[in-house]
C-alpha positions as a Markdown table, in Angstrom:
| # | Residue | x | y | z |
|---|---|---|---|---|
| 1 | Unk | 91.7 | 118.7 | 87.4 |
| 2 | Unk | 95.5 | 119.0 | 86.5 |
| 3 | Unk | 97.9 | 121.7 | 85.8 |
| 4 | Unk | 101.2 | 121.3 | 83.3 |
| 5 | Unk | 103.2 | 122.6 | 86.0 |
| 6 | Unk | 102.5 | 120.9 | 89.0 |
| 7 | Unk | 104.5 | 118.1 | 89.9 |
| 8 | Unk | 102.8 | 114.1 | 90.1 |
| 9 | Unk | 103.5 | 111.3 | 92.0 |
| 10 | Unk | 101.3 | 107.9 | 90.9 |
| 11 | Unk | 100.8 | 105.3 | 94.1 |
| 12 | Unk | 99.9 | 102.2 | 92.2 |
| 13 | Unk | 97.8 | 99.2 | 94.8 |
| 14 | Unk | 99.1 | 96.9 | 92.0 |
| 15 | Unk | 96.4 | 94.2 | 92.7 |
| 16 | Unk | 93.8 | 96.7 | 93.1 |
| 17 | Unk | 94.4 | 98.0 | 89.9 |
| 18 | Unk | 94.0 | 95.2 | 88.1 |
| 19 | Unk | 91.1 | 93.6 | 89.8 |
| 20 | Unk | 89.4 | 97.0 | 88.8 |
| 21 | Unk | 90.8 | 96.2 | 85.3 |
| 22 | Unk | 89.6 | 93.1 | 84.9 |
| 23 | Unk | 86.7 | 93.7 | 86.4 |
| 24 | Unk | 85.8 | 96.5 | 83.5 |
| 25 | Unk | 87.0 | 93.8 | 80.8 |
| 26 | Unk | 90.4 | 95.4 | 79.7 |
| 27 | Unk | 94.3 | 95.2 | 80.6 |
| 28 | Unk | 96.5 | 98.1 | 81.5 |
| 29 | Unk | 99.2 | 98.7 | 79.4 |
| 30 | Unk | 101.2 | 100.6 | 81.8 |
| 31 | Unk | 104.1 | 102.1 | 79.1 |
| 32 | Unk | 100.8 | 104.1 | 78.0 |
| 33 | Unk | 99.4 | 104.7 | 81.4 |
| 34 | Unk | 103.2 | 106.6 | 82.4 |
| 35 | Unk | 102.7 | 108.1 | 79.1 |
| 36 | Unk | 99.2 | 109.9 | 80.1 |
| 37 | Unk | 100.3 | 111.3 | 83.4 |
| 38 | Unk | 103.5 | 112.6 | 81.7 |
| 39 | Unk | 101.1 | 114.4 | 79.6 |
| 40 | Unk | 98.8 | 115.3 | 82.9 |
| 41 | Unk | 101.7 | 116.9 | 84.7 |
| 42 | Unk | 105.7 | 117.1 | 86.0 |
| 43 | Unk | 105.8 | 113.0 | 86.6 |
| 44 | Unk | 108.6 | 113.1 | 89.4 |
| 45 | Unk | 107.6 | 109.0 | 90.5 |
| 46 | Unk | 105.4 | 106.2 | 89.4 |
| 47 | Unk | 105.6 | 104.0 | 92.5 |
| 48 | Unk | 104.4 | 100.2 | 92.1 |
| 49 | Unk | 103.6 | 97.8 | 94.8 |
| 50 | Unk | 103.0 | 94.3 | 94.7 |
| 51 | Unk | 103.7 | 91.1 | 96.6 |
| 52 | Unk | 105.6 | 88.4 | 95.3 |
| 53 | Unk | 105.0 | 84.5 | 95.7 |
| 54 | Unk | 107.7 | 83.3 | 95.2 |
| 55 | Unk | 107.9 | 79.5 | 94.4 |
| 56 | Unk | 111.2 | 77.5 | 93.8 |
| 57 | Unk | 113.0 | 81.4 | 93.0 |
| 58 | Unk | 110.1 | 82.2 | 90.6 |
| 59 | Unk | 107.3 | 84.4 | 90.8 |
| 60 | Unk | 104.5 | 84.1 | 88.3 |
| 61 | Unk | 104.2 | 87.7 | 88.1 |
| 62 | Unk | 108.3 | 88.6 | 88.3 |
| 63 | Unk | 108.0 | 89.5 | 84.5 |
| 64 | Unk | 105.2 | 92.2 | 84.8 |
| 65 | Unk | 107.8 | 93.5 | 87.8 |
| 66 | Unk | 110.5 | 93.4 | 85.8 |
| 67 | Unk | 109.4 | 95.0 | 82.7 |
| 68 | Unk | 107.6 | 97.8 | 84.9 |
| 69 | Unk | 111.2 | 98.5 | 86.5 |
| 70 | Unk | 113.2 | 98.7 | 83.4 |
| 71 | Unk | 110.6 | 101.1 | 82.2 |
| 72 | Unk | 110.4 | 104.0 | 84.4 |
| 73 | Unk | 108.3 | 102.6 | 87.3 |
| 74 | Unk | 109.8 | 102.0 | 90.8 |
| 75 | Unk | 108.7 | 98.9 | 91.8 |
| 76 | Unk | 107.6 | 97.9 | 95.7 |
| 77 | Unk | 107.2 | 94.6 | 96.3 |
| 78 | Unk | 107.6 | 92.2 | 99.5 |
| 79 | Unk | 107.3 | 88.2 | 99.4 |
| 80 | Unk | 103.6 | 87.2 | 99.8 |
| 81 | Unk | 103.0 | 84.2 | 102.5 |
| 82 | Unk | 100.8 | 81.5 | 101.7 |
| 83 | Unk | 99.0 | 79.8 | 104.2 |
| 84 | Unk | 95.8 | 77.9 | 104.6 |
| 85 | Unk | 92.3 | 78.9 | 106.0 |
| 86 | Unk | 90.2 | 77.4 | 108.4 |
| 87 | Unk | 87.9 | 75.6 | 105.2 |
| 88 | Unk | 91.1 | 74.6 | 103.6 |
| 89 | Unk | 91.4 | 77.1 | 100.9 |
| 90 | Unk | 95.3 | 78.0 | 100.0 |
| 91 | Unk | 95.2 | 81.7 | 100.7 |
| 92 | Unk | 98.0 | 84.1 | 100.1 |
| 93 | Unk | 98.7 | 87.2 | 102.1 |
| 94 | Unk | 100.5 | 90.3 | 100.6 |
| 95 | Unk | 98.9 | 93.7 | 101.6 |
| 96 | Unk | 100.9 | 96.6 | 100.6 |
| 97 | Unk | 98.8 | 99.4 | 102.1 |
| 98 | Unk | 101.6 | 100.1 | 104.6 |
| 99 | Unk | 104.3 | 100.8 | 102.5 |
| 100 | Unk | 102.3 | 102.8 | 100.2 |
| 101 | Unk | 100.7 | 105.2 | 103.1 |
| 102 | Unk | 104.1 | 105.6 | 103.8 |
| 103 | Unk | 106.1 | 106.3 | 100.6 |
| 104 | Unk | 103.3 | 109.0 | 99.5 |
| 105 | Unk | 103.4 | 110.9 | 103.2 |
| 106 | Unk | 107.2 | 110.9 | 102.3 |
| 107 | Unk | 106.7 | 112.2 | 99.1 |
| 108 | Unk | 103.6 | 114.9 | 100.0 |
| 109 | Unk | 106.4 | 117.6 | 100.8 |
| 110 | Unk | 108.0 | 117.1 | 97.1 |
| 111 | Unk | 104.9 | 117.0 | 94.8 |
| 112 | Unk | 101.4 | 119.1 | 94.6 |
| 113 | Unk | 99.6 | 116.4 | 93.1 |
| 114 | Unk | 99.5 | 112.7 | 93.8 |
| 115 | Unk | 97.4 | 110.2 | 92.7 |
| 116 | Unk | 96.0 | 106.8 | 94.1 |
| 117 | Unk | 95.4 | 103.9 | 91.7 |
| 118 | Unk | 93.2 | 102.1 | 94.1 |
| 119 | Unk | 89.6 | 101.8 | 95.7 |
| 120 | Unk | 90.4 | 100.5 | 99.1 |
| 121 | Unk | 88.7 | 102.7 | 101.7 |
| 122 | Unk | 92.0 | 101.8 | 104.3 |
| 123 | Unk | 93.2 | 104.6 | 102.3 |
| 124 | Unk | 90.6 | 107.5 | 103.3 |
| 125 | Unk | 92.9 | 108.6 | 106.1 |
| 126 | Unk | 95.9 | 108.9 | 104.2 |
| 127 | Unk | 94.1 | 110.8 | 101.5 |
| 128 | Unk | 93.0 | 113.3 | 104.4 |
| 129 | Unk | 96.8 | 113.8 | 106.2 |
| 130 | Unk | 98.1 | 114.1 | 102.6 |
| 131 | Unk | 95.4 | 117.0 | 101.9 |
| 132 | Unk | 96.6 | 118.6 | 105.5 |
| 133 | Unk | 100.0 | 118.9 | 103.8 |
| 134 | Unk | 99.1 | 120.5 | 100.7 |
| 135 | Unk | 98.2 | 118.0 | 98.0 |
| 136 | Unk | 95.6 | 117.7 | 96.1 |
| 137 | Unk | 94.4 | 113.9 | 96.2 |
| 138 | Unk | 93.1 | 112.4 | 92.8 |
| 139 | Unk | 91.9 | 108.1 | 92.9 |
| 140 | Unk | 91.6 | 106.2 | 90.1 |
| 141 | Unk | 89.2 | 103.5 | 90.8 |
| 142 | Unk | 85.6 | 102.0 | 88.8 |
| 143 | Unk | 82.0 | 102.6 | 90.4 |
| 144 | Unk | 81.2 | 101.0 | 87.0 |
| 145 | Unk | 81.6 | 97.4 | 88.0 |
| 146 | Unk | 79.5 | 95.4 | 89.9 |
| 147 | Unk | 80.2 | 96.0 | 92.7 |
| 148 | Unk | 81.9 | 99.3 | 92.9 |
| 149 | Unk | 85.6 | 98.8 | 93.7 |
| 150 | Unk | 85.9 | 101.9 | 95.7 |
| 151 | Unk | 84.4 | 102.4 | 99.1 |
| 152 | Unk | 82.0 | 105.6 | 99.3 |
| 153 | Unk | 84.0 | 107.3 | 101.7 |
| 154 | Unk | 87.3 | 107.5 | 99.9 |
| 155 | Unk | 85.9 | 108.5 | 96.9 |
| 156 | Unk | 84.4 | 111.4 | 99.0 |
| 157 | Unk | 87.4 | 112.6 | 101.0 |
| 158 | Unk | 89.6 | 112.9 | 97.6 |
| 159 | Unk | 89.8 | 116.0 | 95.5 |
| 160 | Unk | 89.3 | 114.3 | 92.1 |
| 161 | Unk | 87.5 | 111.1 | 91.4 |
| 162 | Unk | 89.0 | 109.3 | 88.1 |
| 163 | Unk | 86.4 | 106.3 | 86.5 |
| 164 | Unk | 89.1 | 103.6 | 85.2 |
| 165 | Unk | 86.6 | 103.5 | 82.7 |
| 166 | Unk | 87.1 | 106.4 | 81.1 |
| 167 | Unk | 90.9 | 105.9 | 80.9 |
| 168 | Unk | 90.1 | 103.0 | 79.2 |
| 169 | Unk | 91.0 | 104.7 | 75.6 |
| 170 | Unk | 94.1 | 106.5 | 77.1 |
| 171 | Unk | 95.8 | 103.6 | 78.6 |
| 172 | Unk | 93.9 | 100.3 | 77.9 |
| 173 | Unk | 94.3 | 97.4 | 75.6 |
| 174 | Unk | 92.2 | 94.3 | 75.0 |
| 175 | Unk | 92.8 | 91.2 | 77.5 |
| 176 | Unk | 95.1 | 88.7 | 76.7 |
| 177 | Unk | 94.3 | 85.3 | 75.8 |
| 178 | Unk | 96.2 | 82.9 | 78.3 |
| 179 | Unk | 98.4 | 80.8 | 76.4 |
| 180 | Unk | 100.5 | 77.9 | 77.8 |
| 181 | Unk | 103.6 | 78.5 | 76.5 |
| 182 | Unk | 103.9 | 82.7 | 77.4 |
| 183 | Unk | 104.1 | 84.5 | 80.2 |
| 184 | Unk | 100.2 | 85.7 | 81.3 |
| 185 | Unk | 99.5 | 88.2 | 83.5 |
| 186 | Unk | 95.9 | 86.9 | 84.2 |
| 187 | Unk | 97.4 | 84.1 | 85.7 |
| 188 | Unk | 100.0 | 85.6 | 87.4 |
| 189 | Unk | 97.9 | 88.3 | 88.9 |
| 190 | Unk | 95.4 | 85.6 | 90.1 |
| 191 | Unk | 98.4 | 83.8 | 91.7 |
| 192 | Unk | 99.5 | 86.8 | 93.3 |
| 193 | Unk | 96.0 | 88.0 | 94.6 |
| 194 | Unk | 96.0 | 89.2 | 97.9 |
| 195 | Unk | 93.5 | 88.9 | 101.1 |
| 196 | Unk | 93.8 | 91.9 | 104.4 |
């Protein structure tokens, strides 16, 4: 479902992803995820999103963002707020969806491909006004986990339906052990897990 010559533009729901991810029992290792698309297609932009919490001017997860920025990603984050429910669970808020929608309707006019790293079915519409302008619509998601991470109706409206699973080989690695003394995105990914 892609041509050398057309050009790509990845939309990474950072959280998403990995949730999906772990969810299939494997990390991303995103040098080798850039690496397959480049293969795929012209890679114009690899657009990551994530919220931040930020606590005492450090973020658990401000290495992942970090790294991904110095290596060919352009990286989209906002601060996440923490507050707490009505039960008295701390819950942390950091939807991206927004700025996503509207990075890849700003990009539709520049690229003939684009591709959604996420499951959320708030992204149907956008999949459908970015086909109106020309683009064909691939999401990379799992039905393979239980439950399936993306909603029936976004995997319907795009043209091309990836199973994370079967990137596994392409662009995953085994999942780190959390240590104490070393950064670990499990942690920080679970710190910096969103609600809508």
């Amino acid at each position: 479902m892609f041509y050398r010559d057309e050009r790509l533009a990845l939309f990474i729901d950072g959280s998403n992803l990995y949730a999906a991810a772990k969810s299939l029992g494997f990390d991303i290792d995103y040098k080798l995820l850039r690496s397959e698309f480049m293969q795929r297609g012209k890679l114009l932009r690899a657009n990551y999103y994530t919220a931040l919490l930020e606590n005492d001017d450090y973020s658990p997860i401000r290495p992942l963002v970090d790294w991904l920025h110095y290596n060919g990603f352009n990286m989209i984050t906002k601060p996440a707020k923490e507050f707490t429910d009505s039960q008295g669970r701390r819950k942390v808020k950091g939807n991206m969806d927004i700025e996503l929608a509207v990075d890849a309707m700003e990009a539709a006019e520049h690229v003939d491909h684009i591709v959604i790293f996420s499951g959320d079915g708030d992204f149907r519409p956008l999949v459908e006004a970015l086909q109106r302008k020309g683009c064909r619509v691939s999401v990379v998601s799992t039905i393979r986990s239980q439950p399936p991470m993306i909603a029936d109706d976004l995997r319907r409206q795009c043209d091309n339906f990836i199973e994370l699973m079967d990137l596994k080989d392409a662009i995953g690695r085994p999942p780190r052990e959390p240590r104490a003394d070393s950064y670990s995105q499990d942690n920080d990914e679970d710190a910096a897990e969103t609600v809508d």
